[in-house]
C-alpha positions as CSV (number, residue, x, y, z in Angstrom):
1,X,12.3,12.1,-11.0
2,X,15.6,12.7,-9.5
3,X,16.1,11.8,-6.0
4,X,18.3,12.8,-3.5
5,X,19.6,9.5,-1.1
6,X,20.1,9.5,2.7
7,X,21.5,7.7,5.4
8,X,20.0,7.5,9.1
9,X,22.6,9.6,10.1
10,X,21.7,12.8,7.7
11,X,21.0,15.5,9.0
12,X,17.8,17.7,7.3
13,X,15.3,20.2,8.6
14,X,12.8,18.0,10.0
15,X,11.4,19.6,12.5
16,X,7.9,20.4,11.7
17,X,6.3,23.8,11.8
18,X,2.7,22.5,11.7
19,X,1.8,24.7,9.3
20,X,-0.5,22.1,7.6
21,X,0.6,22.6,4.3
22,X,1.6,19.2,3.6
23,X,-2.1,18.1,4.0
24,X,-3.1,19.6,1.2
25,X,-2.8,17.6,-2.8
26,X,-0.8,14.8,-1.4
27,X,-1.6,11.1,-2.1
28,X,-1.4,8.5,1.3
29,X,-1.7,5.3,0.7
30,X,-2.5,2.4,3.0
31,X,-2.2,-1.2,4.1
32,X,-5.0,-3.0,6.1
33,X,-3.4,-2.7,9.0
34,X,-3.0,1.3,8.8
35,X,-6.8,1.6,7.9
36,X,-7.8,-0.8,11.1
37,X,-5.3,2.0,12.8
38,X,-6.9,4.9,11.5
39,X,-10.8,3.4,12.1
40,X,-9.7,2.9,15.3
41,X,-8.5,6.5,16.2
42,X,-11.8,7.9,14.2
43,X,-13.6,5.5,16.9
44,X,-15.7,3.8,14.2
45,X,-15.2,0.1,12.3
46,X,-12.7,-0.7,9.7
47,X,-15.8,-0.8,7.5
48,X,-17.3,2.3,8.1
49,X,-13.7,4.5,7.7
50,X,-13.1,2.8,4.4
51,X,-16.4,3.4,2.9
52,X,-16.1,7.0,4.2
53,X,-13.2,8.2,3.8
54,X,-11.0,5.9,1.1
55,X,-10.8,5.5,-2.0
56,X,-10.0,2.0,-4.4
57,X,-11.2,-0.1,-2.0
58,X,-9.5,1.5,1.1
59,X,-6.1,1.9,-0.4
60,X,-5.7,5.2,-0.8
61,X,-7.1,8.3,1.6
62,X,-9.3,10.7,0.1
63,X,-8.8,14.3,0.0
64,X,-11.5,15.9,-0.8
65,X,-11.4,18.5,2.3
66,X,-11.4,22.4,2.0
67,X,-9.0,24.0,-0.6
68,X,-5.8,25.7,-0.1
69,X,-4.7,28.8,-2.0
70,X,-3.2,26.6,-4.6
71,X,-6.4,24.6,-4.9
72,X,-5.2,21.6,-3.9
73,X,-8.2,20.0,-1.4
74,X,-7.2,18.7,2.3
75,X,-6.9,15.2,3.4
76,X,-10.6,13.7,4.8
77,X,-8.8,13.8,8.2
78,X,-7.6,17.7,8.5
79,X,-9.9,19.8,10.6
80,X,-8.9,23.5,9.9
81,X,-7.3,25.6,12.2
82,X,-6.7,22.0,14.4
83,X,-5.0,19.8,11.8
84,X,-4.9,16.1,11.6
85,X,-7.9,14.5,13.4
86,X,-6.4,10.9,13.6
87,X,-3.0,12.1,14.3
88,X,-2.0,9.0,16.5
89,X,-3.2,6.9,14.4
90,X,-1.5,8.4,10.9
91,X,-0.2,6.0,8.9
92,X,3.2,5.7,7.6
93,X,3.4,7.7,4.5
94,X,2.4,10.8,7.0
95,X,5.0,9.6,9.5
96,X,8.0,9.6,6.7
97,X,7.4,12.6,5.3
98,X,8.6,14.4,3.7
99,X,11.0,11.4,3.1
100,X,10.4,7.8,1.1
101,X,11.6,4.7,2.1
102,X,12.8,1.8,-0.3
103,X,13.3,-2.1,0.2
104,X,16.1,-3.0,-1.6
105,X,18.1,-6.2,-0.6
106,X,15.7,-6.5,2.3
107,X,17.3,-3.2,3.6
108,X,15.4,0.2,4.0
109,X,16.7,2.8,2.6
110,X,15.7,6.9,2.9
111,X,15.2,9.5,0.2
112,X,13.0,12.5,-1.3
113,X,12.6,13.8,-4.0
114,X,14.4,16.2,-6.3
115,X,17.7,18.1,-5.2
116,X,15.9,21.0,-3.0
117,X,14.4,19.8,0.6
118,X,10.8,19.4,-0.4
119,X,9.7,21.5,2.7
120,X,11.7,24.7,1.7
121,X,8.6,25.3,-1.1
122,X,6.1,25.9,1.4
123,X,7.4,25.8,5.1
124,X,10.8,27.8,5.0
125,X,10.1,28.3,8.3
126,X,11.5,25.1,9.0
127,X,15.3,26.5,8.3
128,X,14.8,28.2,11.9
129,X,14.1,24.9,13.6
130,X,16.3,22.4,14.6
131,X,17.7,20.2,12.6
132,X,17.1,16.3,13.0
133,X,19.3,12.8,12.3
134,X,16.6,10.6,9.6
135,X,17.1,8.1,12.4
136,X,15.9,10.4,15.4
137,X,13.2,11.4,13.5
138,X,12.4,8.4,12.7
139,X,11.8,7.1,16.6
140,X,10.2,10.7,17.3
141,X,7.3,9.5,14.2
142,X,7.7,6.3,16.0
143,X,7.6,4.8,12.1
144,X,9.2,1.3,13.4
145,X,5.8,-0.8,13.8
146,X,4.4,1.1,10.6
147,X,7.6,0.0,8.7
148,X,7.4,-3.5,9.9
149,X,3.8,-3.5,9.0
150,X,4.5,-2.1,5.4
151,X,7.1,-5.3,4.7
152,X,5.2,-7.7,6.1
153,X,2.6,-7.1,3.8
154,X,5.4,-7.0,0.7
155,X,5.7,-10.8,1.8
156,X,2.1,-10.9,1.8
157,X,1.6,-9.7,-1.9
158,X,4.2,-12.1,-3.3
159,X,2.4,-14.8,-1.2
160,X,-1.0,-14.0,-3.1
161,X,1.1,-13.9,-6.4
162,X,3.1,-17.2,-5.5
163,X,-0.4,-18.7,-5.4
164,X,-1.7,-17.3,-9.0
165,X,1.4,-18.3,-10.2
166,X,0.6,-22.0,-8.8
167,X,-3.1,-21.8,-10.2
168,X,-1.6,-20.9,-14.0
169,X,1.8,-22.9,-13.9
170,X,1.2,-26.0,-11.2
171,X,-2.1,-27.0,-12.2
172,X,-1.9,-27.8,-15.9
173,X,-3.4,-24.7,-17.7
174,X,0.1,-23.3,-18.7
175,X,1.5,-26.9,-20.6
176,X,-2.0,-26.8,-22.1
177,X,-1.3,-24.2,-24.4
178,X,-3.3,-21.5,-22.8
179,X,-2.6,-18.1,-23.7
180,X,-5.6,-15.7,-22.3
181,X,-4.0,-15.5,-18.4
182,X,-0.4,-14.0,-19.3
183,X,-2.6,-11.7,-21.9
184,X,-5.3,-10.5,-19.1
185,X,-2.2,-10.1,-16.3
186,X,-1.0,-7.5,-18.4
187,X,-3.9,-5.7,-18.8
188,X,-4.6,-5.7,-15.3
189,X,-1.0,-4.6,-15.1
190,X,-1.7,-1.5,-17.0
191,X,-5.5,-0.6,-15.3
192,X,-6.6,2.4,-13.2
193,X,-7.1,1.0,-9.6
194,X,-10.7,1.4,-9.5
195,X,-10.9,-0.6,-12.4
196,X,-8.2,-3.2,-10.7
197,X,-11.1,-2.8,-7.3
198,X,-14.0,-3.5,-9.5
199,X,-12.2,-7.0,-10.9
200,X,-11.8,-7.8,-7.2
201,X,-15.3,-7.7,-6.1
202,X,-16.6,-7.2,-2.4
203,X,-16.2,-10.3,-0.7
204,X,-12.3,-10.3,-2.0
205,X,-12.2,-6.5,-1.0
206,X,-13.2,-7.1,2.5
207,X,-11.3,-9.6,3.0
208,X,-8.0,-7.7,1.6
209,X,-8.8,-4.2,3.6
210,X,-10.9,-4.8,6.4
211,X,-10.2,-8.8,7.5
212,X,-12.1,-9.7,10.6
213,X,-9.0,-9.6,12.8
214,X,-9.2,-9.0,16.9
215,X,-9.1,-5.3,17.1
216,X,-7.1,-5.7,21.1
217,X,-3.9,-7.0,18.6
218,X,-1.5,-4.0,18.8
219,X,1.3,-5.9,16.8
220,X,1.5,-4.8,13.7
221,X,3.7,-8.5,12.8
222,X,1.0,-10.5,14.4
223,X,-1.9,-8.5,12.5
224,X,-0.5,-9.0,9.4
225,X,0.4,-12.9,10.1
226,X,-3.4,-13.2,11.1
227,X,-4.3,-11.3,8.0
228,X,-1.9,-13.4,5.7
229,X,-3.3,-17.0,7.8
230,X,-7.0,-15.5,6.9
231,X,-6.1,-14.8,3.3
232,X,-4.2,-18.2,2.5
233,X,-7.6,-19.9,4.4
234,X,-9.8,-17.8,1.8
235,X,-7.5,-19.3,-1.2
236,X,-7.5,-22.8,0.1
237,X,-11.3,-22.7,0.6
238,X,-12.2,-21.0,-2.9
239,X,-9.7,-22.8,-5.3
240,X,-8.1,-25.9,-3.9
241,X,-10.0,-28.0,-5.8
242,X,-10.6,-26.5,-9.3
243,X,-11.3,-28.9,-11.9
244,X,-11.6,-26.5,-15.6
245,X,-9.3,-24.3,-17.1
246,X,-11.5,-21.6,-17.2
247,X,-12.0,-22.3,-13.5
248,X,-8.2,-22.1,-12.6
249,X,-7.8,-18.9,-15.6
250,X,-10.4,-17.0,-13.6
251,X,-8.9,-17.7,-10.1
252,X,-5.6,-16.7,-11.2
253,X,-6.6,-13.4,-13.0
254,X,-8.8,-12.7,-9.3
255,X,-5.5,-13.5,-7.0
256,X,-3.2,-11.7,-9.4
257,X,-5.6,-8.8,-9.2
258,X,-5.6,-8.9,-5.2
259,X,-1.9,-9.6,-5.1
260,X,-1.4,-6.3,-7.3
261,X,-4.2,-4.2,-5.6
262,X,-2.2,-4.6,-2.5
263,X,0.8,-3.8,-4.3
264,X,-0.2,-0.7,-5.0
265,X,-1.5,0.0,-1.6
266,X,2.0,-0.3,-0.4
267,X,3.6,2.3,-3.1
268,X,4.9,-0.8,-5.0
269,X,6.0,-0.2,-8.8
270,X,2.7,-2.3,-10.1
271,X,3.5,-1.7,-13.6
272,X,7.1,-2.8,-13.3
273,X,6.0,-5.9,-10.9
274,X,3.4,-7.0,-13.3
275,X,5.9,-7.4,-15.8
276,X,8.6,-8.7,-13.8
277,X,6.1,-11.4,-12.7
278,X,4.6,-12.3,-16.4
279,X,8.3,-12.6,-17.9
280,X,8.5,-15.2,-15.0
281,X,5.6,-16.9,-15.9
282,X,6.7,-17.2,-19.6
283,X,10.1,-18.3,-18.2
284,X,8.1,-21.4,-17.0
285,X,6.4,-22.1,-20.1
286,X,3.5,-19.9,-19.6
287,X,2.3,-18.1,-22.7
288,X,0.9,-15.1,-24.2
């Protein structure tokens, strides 16, 4: 889809009309740290919200509210007539929108999609507001800790990967002549999330989406460090001393599978990524 690039000083009808409308047939998406945010807002545990009100595990929101005259169901958060019931604690795809954000050189960069404002479909009401800098309306969503949050935990997907990677390539399987991994990282590559969730199991799950983490940390930098510290603890503990190839294919495919989950959490390319990563493993003498 064609999309049209910004800079933080463009200027766009951005001042919302709170009409709702963009509540209704989206798709949000979220890290652990915006579910603990959310749970937190909802007043109940990190637990309780996910099993609830997500979907995949916790990655994704569920909308399965009332319908709007399209037929596209509300987000498990809007109240009608009153709007978002966890509006402070709205993670960053709500916070962006109508605009998507890119890493590209370890610089963000600002876009949406198609040539025509998206809001102009169903809020032309917003042409009689005024008129925002991306930049100011970026402080006014107050998006900075929610960004920060969003690339620390693109570090802590290649960190998971970087460790799979080690299981198939470090540990001997690879220059054994073993071809199943590569074969099964595709095919995880290519699978519907709750699929990709099932592979994972619970006690991965958990520890992915709802890690027991102080909930008086406001950072969203030292959350995630705590949650990266807890996850490379997990790996350590659970494979550091596998012995059989079957043993190191199986933890592989499982960390893969979490590094990819989470991926996908973030509004990562998982399809592209999956292949980006097994061309590097065959680069290394892995094969398939």
């Amino acid at each position: 889809m064609q999309t049209t690039k910004l800079t933080s000083q463009s200027i766009l009808p951005l001042t919302c009309s709170r009409s709702g409308t963009c509540c209704f047939g989206k798709v949000v998406l979220l890290n652990p740290w915006e579910l603990r945010n959310l749970s937190k807002e909802k007043k109940i545990t990190s637990r309780a919200f996910r099993d609830l009100y997500c979907e995949f595990g916790g990655i994704r929101l569920r909308f399965n509210g009332k319908s709007d005259k399209k037929g596209q169901q509300a987000c498990s958060q809007y109240v009608d007539n009153i709007g978002c019931s966890v509006h402070l604690g709205r993670p960053l795809a709500c916070r962006l929108y109508p605009l998507g954000r890119q890493i590209q050189f370890e610089a963000a960069h600002y876009m949406y999609e198609g040539d025509k404002f998206p809001c102009l479909t169903d809020c032309a009401e917003v042409l009689e507001l005024p008129k925002l800098r991306v930049g100011d309306y970026l402080k006014g969503q107050k998006a900075a800790p929610f960004e920060k949050a969003q690339d620390a935990y693109l570090r802590i997907m290649q960190n998971l990967a970087d460790i799979s990677f080690e299981l198939l390539l470090d540990s001997g399987l690879a220059a054994s002549g073993e071809k199943k991994t590569l074969t099964v990282w595709r095919v995880i590559g290519n699978e519907l999330p709750e699929i990709v969730a099932e592979r994972i199991g619970a006690e991965w799950m958990d520890c992915l989406m709802i890690p027991e983490i102080d909930d008086a940390i406001e950072s969203s930098i030292t959350f995630a460090k705590k949650h990266n510290d807890l996850l490379m603890l997990k790996a350590q503990e659970k494979f550091g001393n596998l012995k059989t190839n079957q043993e190191l294919h199986e933890a592989s495919i499982l960390l893969y599978s979490v590094a990819l989950h989470l991926a996908r959490g973030i509004g990562a390319d998982t399809k592209g990524i999956s292949e980006h990563w097994i061309a590097t493993a065959k680069s290394h003498g892995a094969l398939e």
